[in-house]
N, C-alpha and C positions, 0 to 999 in steps of 0.2 A: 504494500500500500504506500500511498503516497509522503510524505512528511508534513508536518502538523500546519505549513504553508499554504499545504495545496489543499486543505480542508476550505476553505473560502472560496473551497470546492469539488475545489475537486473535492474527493472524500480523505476524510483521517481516520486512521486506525493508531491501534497504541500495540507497543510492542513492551511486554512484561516489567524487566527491572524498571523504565523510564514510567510504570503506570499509562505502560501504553495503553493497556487495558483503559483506561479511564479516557486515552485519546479517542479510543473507540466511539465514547459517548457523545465525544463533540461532533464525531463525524455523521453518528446519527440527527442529529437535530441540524446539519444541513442537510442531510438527503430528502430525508423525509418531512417535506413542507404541508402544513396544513392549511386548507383558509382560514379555518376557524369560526365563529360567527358571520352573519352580515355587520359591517359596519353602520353604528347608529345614525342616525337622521343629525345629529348634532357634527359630525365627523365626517363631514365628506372631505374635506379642505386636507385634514391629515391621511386619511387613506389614502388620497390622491399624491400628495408629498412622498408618502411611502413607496408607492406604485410608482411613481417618477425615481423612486430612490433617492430623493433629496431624507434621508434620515435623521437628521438634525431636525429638518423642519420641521417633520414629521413629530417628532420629539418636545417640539418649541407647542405646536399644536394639539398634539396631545396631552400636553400636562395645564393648557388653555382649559382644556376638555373636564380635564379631571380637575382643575379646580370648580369648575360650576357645577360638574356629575362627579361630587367624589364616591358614588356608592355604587360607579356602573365599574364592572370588572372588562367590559368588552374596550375599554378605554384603555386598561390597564394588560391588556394583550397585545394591543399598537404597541404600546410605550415596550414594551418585551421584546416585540419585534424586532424593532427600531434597533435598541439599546445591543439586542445581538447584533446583525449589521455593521451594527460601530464597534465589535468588540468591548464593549463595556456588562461586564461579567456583571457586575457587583449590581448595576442599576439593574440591569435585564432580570435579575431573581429579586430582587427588591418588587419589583411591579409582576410577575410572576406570581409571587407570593400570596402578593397584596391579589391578584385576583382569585384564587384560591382560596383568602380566606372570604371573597365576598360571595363565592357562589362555592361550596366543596367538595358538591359532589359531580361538579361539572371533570368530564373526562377530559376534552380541549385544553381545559387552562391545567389543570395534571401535566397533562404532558407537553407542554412547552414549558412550567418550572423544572421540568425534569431534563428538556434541553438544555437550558441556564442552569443549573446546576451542572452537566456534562461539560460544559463548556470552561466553567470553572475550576474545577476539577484539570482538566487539561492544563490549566494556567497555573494552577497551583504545587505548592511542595509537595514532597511525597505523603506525608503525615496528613495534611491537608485533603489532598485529593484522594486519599484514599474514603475521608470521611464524606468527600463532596458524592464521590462514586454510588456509596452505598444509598445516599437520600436520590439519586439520580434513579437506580433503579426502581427504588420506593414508589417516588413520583411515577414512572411509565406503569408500574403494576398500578399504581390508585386508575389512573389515565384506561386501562383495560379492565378493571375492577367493575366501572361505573359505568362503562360501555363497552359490552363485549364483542363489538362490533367495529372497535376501533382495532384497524388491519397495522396502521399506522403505530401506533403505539406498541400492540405482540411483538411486531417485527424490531421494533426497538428494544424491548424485553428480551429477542431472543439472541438478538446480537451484543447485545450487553454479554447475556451467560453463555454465548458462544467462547467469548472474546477476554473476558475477564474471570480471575483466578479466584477461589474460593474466597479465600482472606477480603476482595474487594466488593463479594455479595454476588459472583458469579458462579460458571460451572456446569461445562458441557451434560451432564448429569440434570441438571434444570431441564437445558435446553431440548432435549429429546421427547420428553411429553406435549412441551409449546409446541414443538415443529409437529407432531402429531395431531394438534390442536386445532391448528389454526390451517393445516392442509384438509381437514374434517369439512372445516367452514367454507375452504375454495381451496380449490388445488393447486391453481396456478400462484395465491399467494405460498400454499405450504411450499411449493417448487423451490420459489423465490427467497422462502426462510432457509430448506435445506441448501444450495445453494451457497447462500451466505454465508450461514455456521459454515461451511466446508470451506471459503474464500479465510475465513481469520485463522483455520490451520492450514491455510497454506496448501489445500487439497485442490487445485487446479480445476483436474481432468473431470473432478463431481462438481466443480462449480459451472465450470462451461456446459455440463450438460444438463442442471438442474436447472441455471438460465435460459437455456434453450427452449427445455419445456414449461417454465414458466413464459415465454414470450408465445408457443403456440397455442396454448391454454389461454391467451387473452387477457393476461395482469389488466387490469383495469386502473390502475395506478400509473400516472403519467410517471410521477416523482420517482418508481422503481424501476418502472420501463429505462429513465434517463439515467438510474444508476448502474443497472446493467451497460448502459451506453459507455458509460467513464470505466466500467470493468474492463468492455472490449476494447477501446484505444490504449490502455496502459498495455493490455497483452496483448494485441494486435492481431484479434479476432475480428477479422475484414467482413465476415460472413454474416456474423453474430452485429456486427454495427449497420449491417444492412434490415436485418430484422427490425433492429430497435429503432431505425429512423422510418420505415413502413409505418411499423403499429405505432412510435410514437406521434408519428405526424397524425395519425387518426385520431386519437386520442386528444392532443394538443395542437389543431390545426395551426392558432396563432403562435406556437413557440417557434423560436429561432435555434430549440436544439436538433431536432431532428435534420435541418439542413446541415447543421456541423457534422455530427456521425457520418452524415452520407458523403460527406466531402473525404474526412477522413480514410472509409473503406473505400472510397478512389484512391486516394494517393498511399494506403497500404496497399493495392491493389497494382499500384502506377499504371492507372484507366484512367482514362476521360480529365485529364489534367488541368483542360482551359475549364472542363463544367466544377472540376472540387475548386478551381482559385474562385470562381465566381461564387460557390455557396461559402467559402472561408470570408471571405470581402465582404459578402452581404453580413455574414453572421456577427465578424465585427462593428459593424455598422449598428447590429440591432441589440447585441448582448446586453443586458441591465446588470449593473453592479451589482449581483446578489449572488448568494451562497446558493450552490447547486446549479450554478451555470458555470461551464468550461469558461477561463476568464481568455479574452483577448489576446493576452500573451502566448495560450495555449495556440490560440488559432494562427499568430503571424510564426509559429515553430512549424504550422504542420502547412502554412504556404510556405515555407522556405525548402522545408523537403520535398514540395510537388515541386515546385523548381528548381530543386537540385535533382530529379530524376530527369528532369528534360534539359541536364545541361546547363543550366541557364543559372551560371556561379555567382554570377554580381548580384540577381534580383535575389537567390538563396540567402544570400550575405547580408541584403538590407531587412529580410525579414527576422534571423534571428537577432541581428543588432536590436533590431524595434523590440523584439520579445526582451530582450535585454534589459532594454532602457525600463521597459514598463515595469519589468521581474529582473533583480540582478542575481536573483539564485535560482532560477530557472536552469539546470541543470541540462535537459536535454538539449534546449538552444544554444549552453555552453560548450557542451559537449562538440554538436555540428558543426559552430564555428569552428574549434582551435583543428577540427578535420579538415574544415574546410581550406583554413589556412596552411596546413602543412601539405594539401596536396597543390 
């Protein structure tokens, strides 16, 4: 998995002595996006701020909101929003909380404390996060407790006790009844949970095909569909990013990710070169600042490699420099370059 960087999108996972286990948790609460309520009649201005991704504003307006409605929690799930986005751990579980206590058996505001908690946890010392870890998984059991229909939330549950070691409230041992559980309920989610657990040991060849048949089976979740997508370009499954931008595009006609995968499984493919620059260009053009979308810099690395399969080393060069400029630990666009300059 990726490093705790590319959770902003890409996905995070944690790896043991560092409480990766606990980065796990961050990475769920960006994968798994919820809407959550409709936004009140009071809140158009900050929803819109949010949805523009202006988060500050959002933040300026929402806490506008919650001085005049200090008793509505759906105020106080913006302001959580928001407050993740901005990387601000401490405010994000402060309003989190605070919605929680205003509605408690609501499963939605469960589990996005349960994100802000994850997240924290990731930021924090080891002593610390291990304690953040344990109210993290708390929080997603309340979040499935209270609605056992929330697919979103299990699946967070089961990649927590995939992923994370007894001492942190995990334990593959958990996790073997959930996946039995929630494949009861639809199959192509249990697919997509086995899958997963077998993705944080590192078991490959049952995740590409637990994927697989979670994509033929119809996941109905945009957000998983798209996680699978980030699965296949880290491993550079061309075939499987052809899937996931089919069903995703149906699923999410207006998203801008399905055009990325499919660009992508061109230029793993080194097919149709001029059509992957054109959906990498647009995709740039449209991607929003928010966690669970491939960021920019991702995209100007994987135009740099469509034009370096067709030769063309100077336009290769300008795009990982740009991935650069935007990410200076961007690793694979490092990598291409100091290649590119020694050939």
């Amino acid at each position: 998995m990726a490093s705790l960087g590319t959770v902003k999108k890409q996905r995070i996972r944690f790896v043991w002595p560092r409480l990766v286990t606990l980065m796990l948790v961050a990475g769920i609460g960006v994968r798994y996006l919820r809407a959550g309520p409709e936004p009140l009649d009071g809140l158009p201005a900050a929803e819109k701020a949010y949805e523009d991704c202006d988060y500050p504003k959002a933040i300026q307006l929402s806490n506008e909101a919650a001085s005049a409605n200090p008793q509505d929690p759906q105020i106080q799930l913006l302001l959580t929003k928001a407050h993740l986005e901005l990387q601000q751990y401490d405010a994000a579980i402060k309003s989190a909380e605070r919605a929680v206590a205003l509605d408690p058996k609501s499963s939605v505001y469960h589990e996005w404390l349960g994100r802000s908690y994850g997240e924290k946890a990731e930021h924090s010392s080891f002593m610390t996060a291990l304690g953040f870890a344990k109210k993290t998984r708390k929080e997603f059991q309340a979040a499935v407790d209270y609605d056992w229909r929330n697919f979103t939330a299990r699946q967070a549950v089961i990649e927590f006790d995939c992923a994370a070691p007894a001492m942190a409230g995990g334990g593959e041992d958990k996790a073997i009844p959930e996946i039995a559980q929630i494949a009861a309920l639809d199959a192509a989610e249990g697919h997509y949970a086995q899958g997963n657990c077998r993705r944080q040991k590192k078991d490959f060849s049952v995740t590409d095909a637990e994927f697989s048949k979670a994509l033929q089976a119809n996941l109905q979740s945009a957000d998983r569909v798209f996680d699978i997508g980030d699965y296949a370009v880290r491993h550079e499954a061309a075939d499987m990013l052809v899937a996931v931008a089919d069903w995703g595009a149906k699923l999410a006609p207006s998203d801008p990710r399905p055009q990325f995968y499919r660009a992508v499984a061109a230029v793993q493919k080194k097919q149709n070169g001029a059509d992957a620059e054109k959906l990498l260009q647009d995709y740039i053009k449209q991607v929003p600042s928010r966690s669970g979308y491939p960021r920019a810099t991702t995209a100007h690395y994987w135009l740099g490699q469509s034009f370096e399969h067709q030769n063309k080393e100077a336009a290769a060069r300008t795009e990982y420099e740009t991935a650069l400029k935007q990410d200076p630990k961007n690793k694979s666009a490092q990598e291409a370059l100091k290649k590119l300059k020694k050939s």
